[in-house]
Backbone as JSON Lines, residues from 0, in Angstrom:
{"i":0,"aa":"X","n":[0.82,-1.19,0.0],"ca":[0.0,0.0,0.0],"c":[0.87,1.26,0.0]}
{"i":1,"aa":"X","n":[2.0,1.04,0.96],"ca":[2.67,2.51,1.07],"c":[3.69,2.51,-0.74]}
{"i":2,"aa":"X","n":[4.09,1.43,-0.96],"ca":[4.59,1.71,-2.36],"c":[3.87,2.14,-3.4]}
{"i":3,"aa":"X","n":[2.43,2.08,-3.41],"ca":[1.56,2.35,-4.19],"c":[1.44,3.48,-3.74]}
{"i":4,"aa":"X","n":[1.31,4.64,-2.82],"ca":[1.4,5.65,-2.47],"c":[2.41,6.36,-3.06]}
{"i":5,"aa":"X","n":[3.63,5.78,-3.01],"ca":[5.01,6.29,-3.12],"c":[4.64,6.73,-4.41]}
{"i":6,"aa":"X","n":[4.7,5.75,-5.44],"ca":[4.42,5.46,-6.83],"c":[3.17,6.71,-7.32]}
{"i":7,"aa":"X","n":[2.21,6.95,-6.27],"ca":[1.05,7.82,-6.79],"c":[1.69,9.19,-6.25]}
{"i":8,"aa":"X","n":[2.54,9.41,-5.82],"ca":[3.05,10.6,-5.1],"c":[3.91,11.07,-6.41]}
{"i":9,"aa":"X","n":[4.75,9.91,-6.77],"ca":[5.95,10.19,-7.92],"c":[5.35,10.74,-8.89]}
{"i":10,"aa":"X","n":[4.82,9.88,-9.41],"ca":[3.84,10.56,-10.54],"c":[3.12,11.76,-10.89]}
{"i":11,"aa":"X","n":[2.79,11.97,-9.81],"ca":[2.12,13.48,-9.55],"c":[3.17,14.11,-9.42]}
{"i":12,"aa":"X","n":[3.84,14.63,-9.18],"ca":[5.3,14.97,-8.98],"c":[5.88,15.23,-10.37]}
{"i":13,"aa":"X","n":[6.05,14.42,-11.09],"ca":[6.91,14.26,-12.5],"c":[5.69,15.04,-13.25]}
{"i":14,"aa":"X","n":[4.21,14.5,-13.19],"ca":[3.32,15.24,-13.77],"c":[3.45,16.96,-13.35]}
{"i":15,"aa":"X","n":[3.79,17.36,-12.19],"ca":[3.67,18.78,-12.15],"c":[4.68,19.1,-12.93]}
{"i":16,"aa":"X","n":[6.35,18.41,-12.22],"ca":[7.35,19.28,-12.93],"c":[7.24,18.86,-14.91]}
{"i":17,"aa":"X","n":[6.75,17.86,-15.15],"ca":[6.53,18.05,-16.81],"c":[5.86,19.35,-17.44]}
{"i":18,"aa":"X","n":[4.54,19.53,-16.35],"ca":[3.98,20.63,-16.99],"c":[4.69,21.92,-17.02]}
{"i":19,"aa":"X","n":[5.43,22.29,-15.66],"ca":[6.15,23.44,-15.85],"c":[6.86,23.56,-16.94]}
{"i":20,"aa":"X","n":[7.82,22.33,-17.0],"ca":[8.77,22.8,-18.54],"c":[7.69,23.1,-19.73]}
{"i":21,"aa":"X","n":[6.83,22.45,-20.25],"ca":[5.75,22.82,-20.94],"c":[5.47,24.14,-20.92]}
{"i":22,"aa":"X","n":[5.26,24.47,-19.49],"ca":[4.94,26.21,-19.83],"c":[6.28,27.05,-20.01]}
{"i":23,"aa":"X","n":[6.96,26.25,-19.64],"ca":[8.45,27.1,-19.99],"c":[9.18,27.19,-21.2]}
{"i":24,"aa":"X","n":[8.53,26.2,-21.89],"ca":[8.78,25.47,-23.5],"c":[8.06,26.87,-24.49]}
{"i":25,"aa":"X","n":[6.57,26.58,-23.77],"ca":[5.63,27.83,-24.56],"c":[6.23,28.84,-24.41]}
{"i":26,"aa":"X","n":[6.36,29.51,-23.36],"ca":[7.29,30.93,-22.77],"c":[7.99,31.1,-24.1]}
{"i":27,"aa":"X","n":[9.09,30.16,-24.11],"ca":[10.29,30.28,-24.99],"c":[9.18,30.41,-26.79]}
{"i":28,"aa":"X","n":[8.43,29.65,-26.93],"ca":[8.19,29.47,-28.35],"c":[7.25,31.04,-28.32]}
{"i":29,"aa":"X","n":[6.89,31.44,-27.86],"ca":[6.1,33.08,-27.85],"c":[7.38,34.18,-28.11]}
{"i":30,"aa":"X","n":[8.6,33.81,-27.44],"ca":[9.44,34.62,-26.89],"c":[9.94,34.81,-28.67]}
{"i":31,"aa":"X","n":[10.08,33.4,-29.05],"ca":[10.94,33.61,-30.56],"c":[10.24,33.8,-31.35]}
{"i":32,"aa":"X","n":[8.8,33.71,-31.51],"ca":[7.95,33.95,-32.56],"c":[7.68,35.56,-32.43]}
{"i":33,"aa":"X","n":[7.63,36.54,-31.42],"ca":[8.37,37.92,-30.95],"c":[9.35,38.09,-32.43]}
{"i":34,"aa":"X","n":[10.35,37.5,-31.43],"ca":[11.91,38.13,-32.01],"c":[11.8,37.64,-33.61]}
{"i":35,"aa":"X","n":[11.16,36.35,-34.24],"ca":[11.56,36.93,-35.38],"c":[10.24,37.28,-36.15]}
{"i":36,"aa":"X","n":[9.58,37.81,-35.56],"ca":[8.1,38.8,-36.39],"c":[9.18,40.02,-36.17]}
{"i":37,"aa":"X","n":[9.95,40.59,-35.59],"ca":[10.62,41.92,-35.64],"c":[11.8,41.26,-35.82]}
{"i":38,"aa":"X","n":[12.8,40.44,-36.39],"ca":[12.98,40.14,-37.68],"c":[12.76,40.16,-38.62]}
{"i":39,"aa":"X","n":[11.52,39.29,-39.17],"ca":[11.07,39.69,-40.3],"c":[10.89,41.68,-40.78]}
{"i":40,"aa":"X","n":[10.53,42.3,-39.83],"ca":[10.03,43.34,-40.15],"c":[11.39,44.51,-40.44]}
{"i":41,"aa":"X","n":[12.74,44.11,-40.09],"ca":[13.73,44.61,-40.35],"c":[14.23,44.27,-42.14]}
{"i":42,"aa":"X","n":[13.83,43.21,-42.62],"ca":[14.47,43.02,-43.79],"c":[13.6,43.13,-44.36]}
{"i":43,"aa":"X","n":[13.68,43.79,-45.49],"ca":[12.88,44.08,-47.0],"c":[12.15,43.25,-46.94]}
{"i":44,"aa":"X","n":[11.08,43.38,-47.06],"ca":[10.2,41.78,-47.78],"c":[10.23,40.31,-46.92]}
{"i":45,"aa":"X","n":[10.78,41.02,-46.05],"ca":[10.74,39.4,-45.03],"c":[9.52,39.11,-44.38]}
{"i":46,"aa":"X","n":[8.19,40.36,-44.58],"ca":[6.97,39.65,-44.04],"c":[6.66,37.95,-44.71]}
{"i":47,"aa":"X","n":[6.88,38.38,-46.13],"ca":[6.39,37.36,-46.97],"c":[7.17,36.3,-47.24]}
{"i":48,"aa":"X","n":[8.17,35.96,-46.74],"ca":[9.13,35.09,-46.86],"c":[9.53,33.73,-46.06]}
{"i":49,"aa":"X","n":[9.56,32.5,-46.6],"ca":[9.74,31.54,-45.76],"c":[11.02,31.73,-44.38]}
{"i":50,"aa":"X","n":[11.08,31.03,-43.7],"ca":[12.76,31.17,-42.87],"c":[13.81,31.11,-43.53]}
{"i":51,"aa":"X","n":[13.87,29.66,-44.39],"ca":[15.49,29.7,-45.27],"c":[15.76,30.96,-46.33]}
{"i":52,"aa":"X","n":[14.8,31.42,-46.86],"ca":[14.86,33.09,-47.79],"c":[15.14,33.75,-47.01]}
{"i":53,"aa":"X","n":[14.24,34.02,-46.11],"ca":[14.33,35.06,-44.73],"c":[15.62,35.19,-44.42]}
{"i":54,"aa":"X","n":[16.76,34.29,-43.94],"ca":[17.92,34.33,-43.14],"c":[18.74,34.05,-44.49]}
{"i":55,"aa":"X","n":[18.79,33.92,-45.64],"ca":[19.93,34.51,-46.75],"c":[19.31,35.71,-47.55]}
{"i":56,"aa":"X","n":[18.74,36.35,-47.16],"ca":[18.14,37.6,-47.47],"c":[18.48,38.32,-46.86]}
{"i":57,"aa":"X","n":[18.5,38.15,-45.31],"ca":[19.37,39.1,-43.84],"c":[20.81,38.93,-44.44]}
{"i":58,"aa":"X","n":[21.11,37.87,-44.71],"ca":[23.05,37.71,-45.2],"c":[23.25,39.19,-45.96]}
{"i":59,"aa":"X","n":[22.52,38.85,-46.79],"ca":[22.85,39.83,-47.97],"c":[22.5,41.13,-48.4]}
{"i":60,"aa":"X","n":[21.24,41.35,-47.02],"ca":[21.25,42.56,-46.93],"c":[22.09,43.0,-45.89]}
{"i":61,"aa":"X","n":[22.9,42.27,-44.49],"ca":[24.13,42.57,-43.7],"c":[25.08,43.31,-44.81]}
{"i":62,"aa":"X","n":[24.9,42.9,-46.35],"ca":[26.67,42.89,-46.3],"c":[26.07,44.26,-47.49]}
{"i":63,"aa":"X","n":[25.1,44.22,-47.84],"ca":[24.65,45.46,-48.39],"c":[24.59,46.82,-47.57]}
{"i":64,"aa":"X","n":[24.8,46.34,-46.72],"ca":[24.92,47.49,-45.71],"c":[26.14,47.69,-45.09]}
{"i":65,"aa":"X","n":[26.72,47.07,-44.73],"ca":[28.32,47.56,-45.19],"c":[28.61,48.32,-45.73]}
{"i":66,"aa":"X","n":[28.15,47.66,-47.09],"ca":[28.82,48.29,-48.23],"c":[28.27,49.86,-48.73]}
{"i":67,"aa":"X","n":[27.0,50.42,-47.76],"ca":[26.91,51.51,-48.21],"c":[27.4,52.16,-46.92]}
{"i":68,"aa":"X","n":[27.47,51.51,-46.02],"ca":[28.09,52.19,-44.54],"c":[29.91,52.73,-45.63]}
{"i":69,"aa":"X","n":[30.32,51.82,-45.58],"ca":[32.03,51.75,-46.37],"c":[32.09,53.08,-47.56]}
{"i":70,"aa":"X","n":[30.76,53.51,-48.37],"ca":[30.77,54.5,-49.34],"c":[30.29,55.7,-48.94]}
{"i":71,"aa":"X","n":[29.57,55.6,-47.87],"ca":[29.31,56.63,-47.34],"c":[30.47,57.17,-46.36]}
{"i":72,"aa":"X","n":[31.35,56.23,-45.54],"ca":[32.78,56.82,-44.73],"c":[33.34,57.72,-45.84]}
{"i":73,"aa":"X","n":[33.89,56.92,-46.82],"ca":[35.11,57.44,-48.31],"c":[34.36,58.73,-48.49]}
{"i":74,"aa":"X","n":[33.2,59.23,-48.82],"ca":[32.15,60.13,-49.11],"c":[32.47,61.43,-48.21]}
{"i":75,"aa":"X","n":[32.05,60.87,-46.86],"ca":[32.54,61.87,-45.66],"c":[33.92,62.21,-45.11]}
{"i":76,"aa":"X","n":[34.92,60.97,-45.68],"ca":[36.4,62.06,-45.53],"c":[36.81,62.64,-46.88]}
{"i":77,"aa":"X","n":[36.02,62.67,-47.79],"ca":[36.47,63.36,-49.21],"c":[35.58,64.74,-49.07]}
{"i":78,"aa":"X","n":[34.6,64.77,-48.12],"ca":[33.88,65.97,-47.94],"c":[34.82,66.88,-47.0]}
{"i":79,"aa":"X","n":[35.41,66.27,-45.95],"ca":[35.98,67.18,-44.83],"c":[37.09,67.14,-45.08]}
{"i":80,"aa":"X","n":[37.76,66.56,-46.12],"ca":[39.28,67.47,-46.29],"c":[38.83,68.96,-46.86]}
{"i":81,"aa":"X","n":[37.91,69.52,-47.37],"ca":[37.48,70.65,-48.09],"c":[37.64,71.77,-47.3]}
């Protein structure tokens, strides 16, 4: 009887702490569906875009941006030697 107790105690037990991670699981899956809806909303056209487009679309707009950060520096020390 008392092992069958034990056993109904455990269980309930593993059943609570399962559910917590569950809500801690959700937490997390709200948390990233957040971060990349404002993802998406940083790159051109990334409302409409699957994930694998989405994240080589960010690549290449990273390096597009560089590259006008890099023309715009050359730009501004060819202005202030003047």
């Amino acid at each position: 009887m008392q092992s069958l107790i034990r056993d109904f105690t455990r269980n309930e037990i593993m059943e609570g702490k399962m559910g917590e991670e569950e809500r801690e699981d959700d937490d997390d899956i709200e948390a990233n569906h957040g971060q990349i809806s404002r993802f998406r909303g940083i790159i051109p056209g990334g409302n409409e875009m699957e994930m694998a487009k989405l994240l080589e679309e960010a690549a290449h707009y990273i390096v597009s941006l560089q590259i006008q950060v890099e023309a715009l520096s050359c730009l501004a020390q060819e202005l202030c030697q003047f």
